[in-house]
BAMI-203766 format. One line per 10 residues: number of its first residue (from 1); their letters; for each residue x, y, z of C-alpha. Coordinates in nm, 4 decimals, always signed. Each point is the difference from the previous one (the first is absolute). Layout:
% residues N
NUM = a = X/Y/Z; ...
END
This chain:
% residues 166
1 = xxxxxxxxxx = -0.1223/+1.3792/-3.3088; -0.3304/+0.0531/-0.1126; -0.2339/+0.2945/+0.0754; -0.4037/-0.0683/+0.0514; -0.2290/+0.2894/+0.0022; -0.2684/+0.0166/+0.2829; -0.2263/+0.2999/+0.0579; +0.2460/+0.1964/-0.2392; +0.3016/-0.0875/+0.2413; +0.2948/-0.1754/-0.1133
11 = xxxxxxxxxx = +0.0949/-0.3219/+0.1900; +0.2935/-0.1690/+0.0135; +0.0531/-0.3013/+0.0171; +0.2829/-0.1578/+0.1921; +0.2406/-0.3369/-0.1372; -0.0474/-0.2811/+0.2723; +0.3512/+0.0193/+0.1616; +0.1348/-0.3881/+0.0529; +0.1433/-0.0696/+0.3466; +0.3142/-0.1582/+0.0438
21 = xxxxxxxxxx = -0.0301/-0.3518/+0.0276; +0.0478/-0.1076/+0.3843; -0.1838/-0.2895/+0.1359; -0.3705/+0.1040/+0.0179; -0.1576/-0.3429/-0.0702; +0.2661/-0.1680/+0.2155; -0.1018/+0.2786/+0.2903; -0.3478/-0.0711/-0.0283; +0.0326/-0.4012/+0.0380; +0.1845/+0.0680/+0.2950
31 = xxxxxxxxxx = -0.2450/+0.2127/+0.1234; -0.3182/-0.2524/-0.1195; +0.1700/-0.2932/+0.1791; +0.0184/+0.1837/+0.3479; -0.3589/+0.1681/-0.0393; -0.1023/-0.3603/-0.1065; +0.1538/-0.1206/+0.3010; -0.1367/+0.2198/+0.2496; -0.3479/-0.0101/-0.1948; +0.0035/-0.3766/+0.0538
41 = xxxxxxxxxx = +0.1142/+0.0355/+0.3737; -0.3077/+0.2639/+0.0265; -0.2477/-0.2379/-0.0766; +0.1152/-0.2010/+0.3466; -0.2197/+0.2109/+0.1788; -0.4142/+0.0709/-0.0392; -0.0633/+0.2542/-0.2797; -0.1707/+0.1139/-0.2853; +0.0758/-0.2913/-0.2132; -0.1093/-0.2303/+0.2662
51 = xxxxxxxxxx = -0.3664/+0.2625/-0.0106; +0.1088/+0.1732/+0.3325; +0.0264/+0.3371/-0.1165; +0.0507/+0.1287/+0.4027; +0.2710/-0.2663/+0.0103; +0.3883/+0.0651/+0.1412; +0.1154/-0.0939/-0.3427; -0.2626/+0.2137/-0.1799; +0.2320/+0.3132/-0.0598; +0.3498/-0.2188/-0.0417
61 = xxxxxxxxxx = -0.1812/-0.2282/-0.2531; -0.1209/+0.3985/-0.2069; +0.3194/+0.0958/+0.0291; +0.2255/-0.2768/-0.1371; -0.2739/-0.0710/-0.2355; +0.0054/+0.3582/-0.1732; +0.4026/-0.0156/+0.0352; +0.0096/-0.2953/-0.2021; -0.2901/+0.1773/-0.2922; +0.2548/+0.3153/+0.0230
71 = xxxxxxxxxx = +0.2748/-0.2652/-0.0872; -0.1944/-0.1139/-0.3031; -0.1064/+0.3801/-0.0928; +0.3709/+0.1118/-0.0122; +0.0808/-0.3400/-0.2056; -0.2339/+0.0689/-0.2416; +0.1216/+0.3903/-0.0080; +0.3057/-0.1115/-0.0826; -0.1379/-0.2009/-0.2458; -0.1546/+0.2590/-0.1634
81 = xxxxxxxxxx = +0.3093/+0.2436/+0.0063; +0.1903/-0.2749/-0.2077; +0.2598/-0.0584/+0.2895; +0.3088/-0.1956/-0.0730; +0.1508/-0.2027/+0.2966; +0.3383/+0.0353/+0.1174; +0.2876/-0.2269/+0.1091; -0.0060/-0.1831/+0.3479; +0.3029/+0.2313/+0.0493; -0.2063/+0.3077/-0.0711
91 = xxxxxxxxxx = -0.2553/-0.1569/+0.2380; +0.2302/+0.0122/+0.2455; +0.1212/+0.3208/-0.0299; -0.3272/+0.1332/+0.0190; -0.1145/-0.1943/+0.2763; +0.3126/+0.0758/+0.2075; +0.0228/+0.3581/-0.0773; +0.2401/+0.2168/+0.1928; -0.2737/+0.1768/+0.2257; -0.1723/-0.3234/+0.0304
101 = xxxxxxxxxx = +0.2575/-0.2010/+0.1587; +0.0502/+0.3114/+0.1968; -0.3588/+0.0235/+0.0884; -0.0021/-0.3793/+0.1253; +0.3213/+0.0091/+0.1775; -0.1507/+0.3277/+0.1941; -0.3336/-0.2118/+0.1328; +0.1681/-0.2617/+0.0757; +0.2121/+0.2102/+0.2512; -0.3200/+0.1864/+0.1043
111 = xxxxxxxxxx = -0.1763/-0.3207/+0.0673; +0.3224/-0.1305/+0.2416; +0.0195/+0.3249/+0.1439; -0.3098/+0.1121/+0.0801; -0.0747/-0.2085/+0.3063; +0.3363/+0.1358/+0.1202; -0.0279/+0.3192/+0.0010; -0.3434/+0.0004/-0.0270; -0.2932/+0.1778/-0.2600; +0.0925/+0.3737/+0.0284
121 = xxxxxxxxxx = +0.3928/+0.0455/-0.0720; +0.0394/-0.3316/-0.2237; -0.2797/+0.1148/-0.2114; +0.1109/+0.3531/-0.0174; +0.3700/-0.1519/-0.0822; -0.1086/-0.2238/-0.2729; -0.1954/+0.2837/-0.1473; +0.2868/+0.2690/+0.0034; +0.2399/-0.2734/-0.0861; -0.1952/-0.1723/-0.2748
131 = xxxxxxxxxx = -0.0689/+0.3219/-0.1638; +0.3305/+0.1357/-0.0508; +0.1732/-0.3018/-0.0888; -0.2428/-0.0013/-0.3119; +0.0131/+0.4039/-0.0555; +0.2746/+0.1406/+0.1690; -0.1218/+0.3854/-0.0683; -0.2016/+0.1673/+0.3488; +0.1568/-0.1317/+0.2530; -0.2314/+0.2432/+0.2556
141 = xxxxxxxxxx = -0.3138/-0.0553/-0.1955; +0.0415/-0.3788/+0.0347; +0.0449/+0.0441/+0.3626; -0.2767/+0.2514/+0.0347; -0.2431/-0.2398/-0.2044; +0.1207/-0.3123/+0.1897; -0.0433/+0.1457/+0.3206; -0.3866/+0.1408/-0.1100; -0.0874/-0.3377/-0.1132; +0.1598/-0.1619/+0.3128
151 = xxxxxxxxxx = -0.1740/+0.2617/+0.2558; -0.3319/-0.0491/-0.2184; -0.0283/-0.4019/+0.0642; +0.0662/+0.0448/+0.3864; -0.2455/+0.2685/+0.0324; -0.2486/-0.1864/-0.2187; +0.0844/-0.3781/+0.0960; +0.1099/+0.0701/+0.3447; -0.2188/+0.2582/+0.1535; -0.3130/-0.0170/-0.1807
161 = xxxxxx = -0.0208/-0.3624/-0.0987; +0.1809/-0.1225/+0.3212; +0.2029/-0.2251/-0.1867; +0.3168/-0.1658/+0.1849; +0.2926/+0.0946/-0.3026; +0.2482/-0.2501/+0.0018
END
C-alpha cells in the first residue's frame, strides 16, 4: 500500500479487491435483451420518440430507455474494474441462487393465491413467509413488520385512495 499526504494527513490507499468471477456480462445480456424488448414494445404506443412528450408511452419509453444506458454504464464499469467472466455453470449458479429460486417460487404462490384469499392475509403471508425462509432469525419481528406493512397498504390503498385490493 502506498501512503499520499494531503493537508499533512496520511491517506491510504486501498488495493482494488477482484470479484469472483460469476456471470456479470452474461447477466447483463440477459438483462439488455428483455429491456430491449420491452423498449421496442414501448415505442407501440405515442411518445417522446414519436415528439409527444404528454404521450401514454412517454414515461415507459424514459424508463426502458435509461434501463438499457444503466445496462451499458455497469458494462463499461465492469470494464473498467478488469472483470473476468465466469463459466455458464457459474452463471447459473448465480442466477439461480438459493434465495432466488426461493424468492420466485414465493411470488409465484402469492400471485395464485392472492385472489383466493384475497390482498390482506396472502400479502401478509407471503411477507412473514418469504422473510423467514431467507433469514430464519425474528420470528416476531417478521410478523410484527409484515403485519405494519400489510395494515399500512389497506389504510393507505384502501381507505384513502379507495382502491378495490384484490
Amino acid at each position: 500500500m502506498s501512503e499520499n499526504v494531503k493537508d499533512g494527513t496520511a491517506i491510504t490507499e486501498q488495493p482494488i479487491v477482484q470479484l469472483p468471477a460469476r456471470g456479470e456480462y452474461k447477466m447483463l445480456l440477459l438483462l439488455l435483451i428483455i429491456c430491449g424488448g420491452l423498449f421496442i414494445d414501448t415505442l407501440n404506443s405515442p411518445g417522446i420518440f414519436q415528439g409527444i412528450t404528454s404521450g401514454p408511452g412517454s414515461i415507459p419509453q424514459l424508463v426502458a430507455g435509461a434501463l438499457i444506458l444503466m445496462i451499458f454504464a455497469l458494462a463499461i464499469q465492469c470494464l473498467g474494474r478488469g472483470y473476468k467472466e465466469g463459466s455458464i455453470a457459474e452463471f447459473l449458479h448465480y442466477l439461480f441462487d438459493k434465495d432466488v429460486v426461493i424468492l420466485i417460487a414465493m411470488v409465484l404462490i402469492y400471485g395464485f393465491i392472492v385472489e383466493t384469499i384475497h390482498f390482506v392475509p396472502a400479502t401478509f403471508l407471503f411477507l412473514v413467509t418469504t422473510m423467514y425462509l431467507l433469514e430464519r432469525k425474528h420470528l416476531l419481528l417478521k410478523i410484527a413488520v409484515s403485519a405494519g406493512t400489510v395494515g399500512g397498504l389497506y389504510l393507505i390503498f384502501s381507505t384513502l385512495f379507495q382502491v378495490v385490493l384484490p
